[in-house]
N, C-alpha and C positions, 0 to 999 in steps of 0.2 A: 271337538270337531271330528266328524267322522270323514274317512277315507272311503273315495268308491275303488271296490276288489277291481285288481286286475282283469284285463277277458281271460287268460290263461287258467286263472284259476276258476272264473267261472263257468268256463268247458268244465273242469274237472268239479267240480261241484255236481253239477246236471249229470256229468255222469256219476255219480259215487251216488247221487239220489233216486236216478231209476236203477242201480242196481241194490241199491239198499230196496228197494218197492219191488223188485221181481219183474221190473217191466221186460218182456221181451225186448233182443238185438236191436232188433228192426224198428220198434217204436223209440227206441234211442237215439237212431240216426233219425229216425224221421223229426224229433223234437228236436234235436240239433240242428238241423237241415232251418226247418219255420224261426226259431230263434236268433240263426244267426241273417235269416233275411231281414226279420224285423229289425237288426240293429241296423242292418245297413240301410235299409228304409230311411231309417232316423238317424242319417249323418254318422254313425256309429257309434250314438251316445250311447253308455254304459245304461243298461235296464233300471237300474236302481236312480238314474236321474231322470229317467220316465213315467208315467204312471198309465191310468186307467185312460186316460184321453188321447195317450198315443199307441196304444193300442186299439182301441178304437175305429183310430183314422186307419191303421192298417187294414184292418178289417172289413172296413170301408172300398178303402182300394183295391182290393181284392176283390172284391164283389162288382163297383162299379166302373175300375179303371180296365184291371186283368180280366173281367168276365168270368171266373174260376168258377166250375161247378162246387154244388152247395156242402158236396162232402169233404170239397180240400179246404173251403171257407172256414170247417168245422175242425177239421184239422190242427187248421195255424190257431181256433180257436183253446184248441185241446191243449196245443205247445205254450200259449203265451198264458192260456191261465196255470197251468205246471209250474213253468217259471216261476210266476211272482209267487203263487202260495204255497212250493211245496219248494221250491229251492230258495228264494230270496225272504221266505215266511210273510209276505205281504198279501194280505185280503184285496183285492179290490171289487169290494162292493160296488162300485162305481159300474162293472159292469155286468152285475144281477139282472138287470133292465137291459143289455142287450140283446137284440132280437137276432137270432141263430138262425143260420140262412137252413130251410124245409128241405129237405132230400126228397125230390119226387119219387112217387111211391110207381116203380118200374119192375114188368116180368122180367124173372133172369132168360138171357140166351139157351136155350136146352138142344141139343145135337139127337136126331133120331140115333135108331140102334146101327142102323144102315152107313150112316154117315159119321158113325162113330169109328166101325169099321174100316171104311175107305182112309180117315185121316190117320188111323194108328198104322194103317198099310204102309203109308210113305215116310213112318217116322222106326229109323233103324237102331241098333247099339245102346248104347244107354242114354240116351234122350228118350228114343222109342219106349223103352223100360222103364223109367221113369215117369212117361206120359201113362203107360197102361197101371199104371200104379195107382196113377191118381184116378182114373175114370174106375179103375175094379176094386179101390178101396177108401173111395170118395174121399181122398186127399186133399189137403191145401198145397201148392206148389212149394212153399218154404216146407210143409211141412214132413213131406217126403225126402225133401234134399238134405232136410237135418236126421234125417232117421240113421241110428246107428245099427250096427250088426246086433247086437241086444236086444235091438227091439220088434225082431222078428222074430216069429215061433211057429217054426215048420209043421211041428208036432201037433200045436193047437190050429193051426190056418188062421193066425191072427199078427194082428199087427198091433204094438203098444204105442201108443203116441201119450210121452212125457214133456210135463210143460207148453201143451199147445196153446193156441190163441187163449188168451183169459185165463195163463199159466193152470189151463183143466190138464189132468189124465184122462184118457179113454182110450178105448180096444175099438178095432174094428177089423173087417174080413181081409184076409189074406188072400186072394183067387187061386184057385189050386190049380189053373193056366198058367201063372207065374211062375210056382213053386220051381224048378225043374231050371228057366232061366235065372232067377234070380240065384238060384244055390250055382249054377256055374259064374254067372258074374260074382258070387262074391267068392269062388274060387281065382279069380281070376287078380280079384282087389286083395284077396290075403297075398297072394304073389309079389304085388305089389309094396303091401304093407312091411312083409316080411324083406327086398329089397332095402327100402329105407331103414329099418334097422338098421342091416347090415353096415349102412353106410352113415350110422349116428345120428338116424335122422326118426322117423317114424312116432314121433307124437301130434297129438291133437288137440285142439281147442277143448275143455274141459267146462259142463256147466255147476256155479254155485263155487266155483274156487273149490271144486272137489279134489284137485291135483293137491290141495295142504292135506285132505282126510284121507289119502290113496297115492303115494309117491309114485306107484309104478300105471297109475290108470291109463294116465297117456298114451301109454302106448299098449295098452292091454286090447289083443286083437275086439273083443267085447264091443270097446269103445268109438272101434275108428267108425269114419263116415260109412255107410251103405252105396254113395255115390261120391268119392272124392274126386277132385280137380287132378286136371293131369299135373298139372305144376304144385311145386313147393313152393311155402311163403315163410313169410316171417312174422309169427305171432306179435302184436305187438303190446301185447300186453306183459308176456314174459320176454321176447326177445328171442327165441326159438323158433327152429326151422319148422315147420308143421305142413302137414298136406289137408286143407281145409276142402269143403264139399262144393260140386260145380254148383255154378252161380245161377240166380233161377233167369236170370235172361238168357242163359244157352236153350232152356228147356222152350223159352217161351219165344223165342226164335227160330227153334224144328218145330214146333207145332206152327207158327204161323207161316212157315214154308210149306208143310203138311198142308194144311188148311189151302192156300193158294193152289197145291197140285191136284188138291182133291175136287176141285170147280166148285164149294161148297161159297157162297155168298153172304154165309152168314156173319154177323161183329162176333166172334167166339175167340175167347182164351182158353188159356191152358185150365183156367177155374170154370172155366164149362163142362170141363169134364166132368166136376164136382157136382154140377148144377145134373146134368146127365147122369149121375151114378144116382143121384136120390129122386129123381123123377124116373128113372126105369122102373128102379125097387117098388115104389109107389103101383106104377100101372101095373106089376105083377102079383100085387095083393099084399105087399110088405106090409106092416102094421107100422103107423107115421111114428112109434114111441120109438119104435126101433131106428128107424129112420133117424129120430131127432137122437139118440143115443151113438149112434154111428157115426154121423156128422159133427157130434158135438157141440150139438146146437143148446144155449142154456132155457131160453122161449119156447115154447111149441109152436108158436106164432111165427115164428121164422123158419122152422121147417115148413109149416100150413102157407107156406107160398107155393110150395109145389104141386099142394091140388089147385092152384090156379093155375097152372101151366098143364096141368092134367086136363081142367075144362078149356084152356084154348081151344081143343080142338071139338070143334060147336059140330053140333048133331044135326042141325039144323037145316032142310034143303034149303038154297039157292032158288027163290021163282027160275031164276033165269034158267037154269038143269033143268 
């Protein structure tokens, strides 16, 4: 007679298996997040007394209860097939034959140069710095905020991004409009850093359990955030006080206050800037490899959306002009 696991230990399961896989933070919460709605869906029967058919109906509901666009639908689908075959080691074939709700195929939001301008005017201190980060080094919002002091290099005008989306490496441009702020903020962050020492305190989230290969990394200036939180936390994985990096909803709330001061009416996030930094380079004769290497794109297909935002703007007169 088999026993169904505890949920306690099947939290810890799901996590011990996207960290054994490399999955990024954030896909972790996100698959915790869809797994633990589906159980409550279903009465909060343990996953393993469920199978392919109630998952399913979620799927379902989803779709034609909650109305959820096609890419969260795709989501829960990501989390709940995770679950049974890579944490519970259950195939469910059963749903080979389900039909995956189609992502409409939509231009991204692109910001002129103009209007690029106007909204980084109204955004100050390090939100501000952080926004021009990502439009001058076609950043991902996470993926600035996790950038450590390491992974700048004044000397070369580049930026290292380790472990990005699709746990890739790649290099991209430093703006040499930065250089100059960014080296006094992070004058400003070693002051900081160097405080919490003082005070017992000054270590950091560490990735790959590198803090077992490197005792002292934690708090090795190298290591700390390039934008940490004002506040200390409590890591809660070792239980240590840590000053982790601001949260990207700060960033992505001065920009959308930006954006409201600037009268600009466009749906733009802070990933518009990203969309912006690779359609500028474009219209200025950049070469799209380069492009798709800077971005980090692994498709060329997925950069070559940007010469369609390129030809938006149609040649074409107007009879009516």
């Amino acid at each position: 007679m088999t026993t169904t696991p505890r949920r306690g230990q099947l939290v810890r399961d799901i996590r011990t298996t996207c960290r054994r896989r490399n999955l990024a933070m954030t896909t972790e919460r996100l698959y915790l997040n869809w797994i633990k709605r589906f159980i409550r869906f279903n009465q909060t029967k343990h996953p393993m007394a469920m199978g392919a058919a109630e998952v399913a109906g979620y799927l379902d509901h989803l779709a034609t209860k909650r109305h959820v666009a096609a890419s969260t639908q795709n989501q829960a689908f990501n989390a709940l097939v995770f679950l049974y075959r890579d944490v519970l080691g259950t195939n469910l074939t059963e749903l080979d034959d389900f039909v995956r709700a189609r992502k409409p195929k939509r231009l991204p939001v692109v910001l002129s140069r103009q209007e690029v301008r106007l909204v980084l005017s109204f955004m100050k201190g390090t939100t501000g710095l952080a926004a021009r980060l990502l439009y001058g080094a076609g950043l991902r919002v996470s993926e600035a905020l996790t950038l450590r002091v390491k992974d700048i290099d004044f000397e070369y005008g580049i930026v290292n991004l380790q472990a990005a989306k699709g746990q890739k490496d790649r290099v991209t441009v430093l703006p040499d409009l930065l250089k100059t702020p960014l080296s006094t903020h992070l004058g400003r962050v070693k002051g900081i850093h160097n405080e919490d020492i003082e005070a017992g305190y000054g270590h950091v989230p560490l990735p790959y359990a590198y803090d077992r290969k490197s005792t002292t990394a934690a708090t090795d200036w190298a290591w700390q955030y390039v934008f940490p939180s004002r506040r200390l936390t409590i890591n809660t994985s070792t239980g240590e006080t840590a000053r982790h990096h601001i949260a990207n909803s700060t960033v992505q709330k001065a920009f959308k206050s930006a954006l409201k001061n600037a009268g600009i009416p466009k749906k733009a996030s802070c990933h518009t800037l990203r969309h912006s930094f690779a359609t500028h380079l474009l219209e200025t004769g950049s070469d799209i490899r380069t492009v798709q290497e800077l971005l980090g794109h692994k498709d060329l297909r997925t950069t070559m959306i940007y010469t369609h935002v390129l030809n938006r703007g149609i040649s074409v007169r107007s009879p009516l002009d």
